[in-house]
N, C-alpha and C positions, 0 to 999 in steps of 0.2 A: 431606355429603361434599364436599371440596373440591377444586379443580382442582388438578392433579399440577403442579410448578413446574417452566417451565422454566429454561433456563439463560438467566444474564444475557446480552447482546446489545449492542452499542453503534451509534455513527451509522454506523462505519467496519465491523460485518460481522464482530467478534470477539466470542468469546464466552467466559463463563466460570461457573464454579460458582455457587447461591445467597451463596456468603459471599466468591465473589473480587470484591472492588472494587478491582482492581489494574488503574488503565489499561493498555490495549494498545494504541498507534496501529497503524494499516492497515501491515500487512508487516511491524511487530517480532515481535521470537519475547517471551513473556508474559513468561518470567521476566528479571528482570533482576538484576543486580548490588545487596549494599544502596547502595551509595552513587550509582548510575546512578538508581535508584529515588527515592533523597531527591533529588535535582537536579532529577528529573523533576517530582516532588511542590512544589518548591522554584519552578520556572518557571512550571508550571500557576496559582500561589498568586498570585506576581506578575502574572501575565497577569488573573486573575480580580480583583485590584484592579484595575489601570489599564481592563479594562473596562466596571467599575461608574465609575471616575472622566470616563474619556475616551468610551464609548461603541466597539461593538465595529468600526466602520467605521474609526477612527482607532487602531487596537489592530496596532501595526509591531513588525517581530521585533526591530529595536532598541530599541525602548523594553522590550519584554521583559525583552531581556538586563542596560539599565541598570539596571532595577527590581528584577532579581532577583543583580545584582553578578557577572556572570558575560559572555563574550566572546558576544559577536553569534554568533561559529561554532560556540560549544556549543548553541544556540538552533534554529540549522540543521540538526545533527547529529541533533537530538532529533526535530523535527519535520516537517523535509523541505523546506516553504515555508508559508505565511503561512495558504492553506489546512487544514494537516496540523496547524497550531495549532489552527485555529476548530474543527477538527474534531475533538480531541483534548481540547479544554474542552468540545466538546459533551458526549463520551463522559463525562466527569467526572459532570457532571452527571445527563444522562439514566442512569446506572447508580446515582445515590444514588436517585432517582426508582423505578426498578426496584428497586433493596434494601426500600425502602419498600413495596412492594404485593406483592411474591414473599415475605416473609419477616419483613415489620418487626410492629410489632404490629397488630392489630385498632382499628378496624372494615375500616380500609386491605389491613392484611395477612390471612393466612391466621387461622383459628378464630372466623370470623365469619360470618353467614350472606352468602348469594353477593348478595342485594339492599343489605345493609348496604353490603357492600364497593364494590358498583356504586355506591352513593350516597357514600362517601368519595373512593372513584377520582377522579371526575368534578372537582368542587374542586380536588384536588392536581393533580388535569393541566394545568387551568385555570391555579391560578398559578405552576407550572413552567413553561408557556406564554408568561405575563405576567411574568414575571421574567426569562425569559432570551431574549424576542421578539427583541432584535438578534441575540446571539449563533447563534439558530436561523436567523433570514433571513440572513443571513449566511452561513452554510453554506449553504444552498438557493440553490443555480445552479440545477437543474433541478426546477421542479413536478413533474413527473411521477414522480419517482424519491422523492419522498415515500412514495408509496405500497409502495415495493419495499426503502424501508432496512431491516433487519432487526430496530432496537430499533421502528419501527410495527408491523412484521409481529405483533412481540410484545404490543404492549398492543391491537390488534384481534384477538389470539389469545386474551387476557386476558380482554376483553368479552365477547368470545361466549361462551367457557366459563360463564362466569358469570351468561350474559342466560339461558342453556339450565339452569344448577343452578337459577336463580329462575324455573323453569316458563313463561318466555316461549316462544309460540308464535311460528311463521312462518319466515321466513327470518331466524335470527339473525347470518349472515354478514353479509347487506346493514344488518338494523338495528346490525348493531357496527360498522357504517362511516358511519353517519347521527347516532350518538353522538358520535363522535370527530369527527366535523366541526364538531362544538357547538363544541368546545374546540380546535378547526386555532388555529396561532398567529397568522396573518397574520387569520384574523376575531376574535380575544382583542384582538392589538395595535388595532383598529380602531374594536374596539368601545369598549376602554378607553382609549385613546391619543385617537385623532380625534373619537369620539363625546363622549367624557368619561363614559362609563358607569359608574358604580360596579361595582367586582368582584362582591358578593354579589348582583348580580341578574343579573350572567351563569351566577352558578353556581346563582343559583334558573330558570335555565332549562332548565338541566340536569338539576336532581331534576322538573322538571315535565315534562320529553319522558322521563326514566325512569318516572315513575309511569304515564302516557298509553301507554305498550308496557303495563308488568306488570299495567295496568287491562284493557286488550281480552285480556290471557291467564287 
């Protein structure tokens, strides 16, 4: 049996159906206009090059607007400030991420067993992590509210459900928080970044602390 899916979630606190990957930033109404829509989609794209090229610290509403051929005030309009950007490319992403494990295919998605999925999870988080490390610190002004954004609330909601269908005993709240700490992005960036770790062996420590739970269950 598998866990009942819920709705998508983003960095900003909106939410919407398995199949809506229609950004919403914090305080727009969902639906939009089609051509408010392609603009939207149209800025997001530029913005998502220039901070693969430039790095998301150097990522200014005006270079936005050059990149995507449109006035510095449409840029503003859309997004509020420079914040309401990062935060708006988070959302982008972390809901293709969510499309992936709520609905995409197997081992990741639904019609897989719940240990399968726990051991595809873990990788994908990993290098959505390490892929998008600036972009994520970056949004994160407060540690603390990591723990309270609502797309976490979601994939530690995710884990449990799934640590509980795979017959793990004990406290699987506290162990779906001890999972997800494997894969926190400020220790991915850290490990891969300053350490020089190779990726595959931070995600072989991840199927090694899931097996080391499903072993003592």
């Amino acid at each position: 049996m598998t866990a009942p899916i819920p709705p998508l979630v983003t960095t900003s606190g909106t939410q919407g159906g398995p199949t809506d990957l229609a950004l919403t930033p914090a305080g727009e109404r969902p639906a939009l206009r089609a051509d408010a829509a392609r603009n939207r989609t149209r800025l997001l794209e530029a913005a998502s090059r220039l901070m693969s090229e430039c790095g998301a610290p150097n990522l200014t509403m005006e270079a936005v607007a050059t990149a995507a051929g449109v006035g510095k005030g449409t840029v503003f309009r859309r997004f509020g400030d420079r914040t309401g950007l990062l935060i708006a490319l988070l959302d982008h992403r972390e809901q293709q991420l969510q499309a992936a494990f709520l609905s995409g295919p197997p081992p990741l998605g639904p019609d897989a067993p719940a240990l399968e999925r726990l051991h595809a999870f873990g990788p994908a988080l990993i290098r959505h992590e390490r892929d998008h490390h600036e972009l994520i610190l970056a949004a994160r002004t407060d540690p603390l509210r990591n723990y309270s954004v609502p797309a976490n609330r979601l994939r530690h909601t995710h884990v449990k459900l799934l640590l509980r269908q795979a017959g793990v005993r004990g406290d699987t709240d506290l162990l779906a928080h001890t999972l997800l700490a494997a894969a926190d992005t400020a220790l991915v960036r850290h490990l891969t970044v300053e350490r020089g770790m190779p990726l595959d062996r931070v995600e072989a420590g991840w199927h090694e602390l899931l097996d080391r739970l499903t072993r003592t269950s």
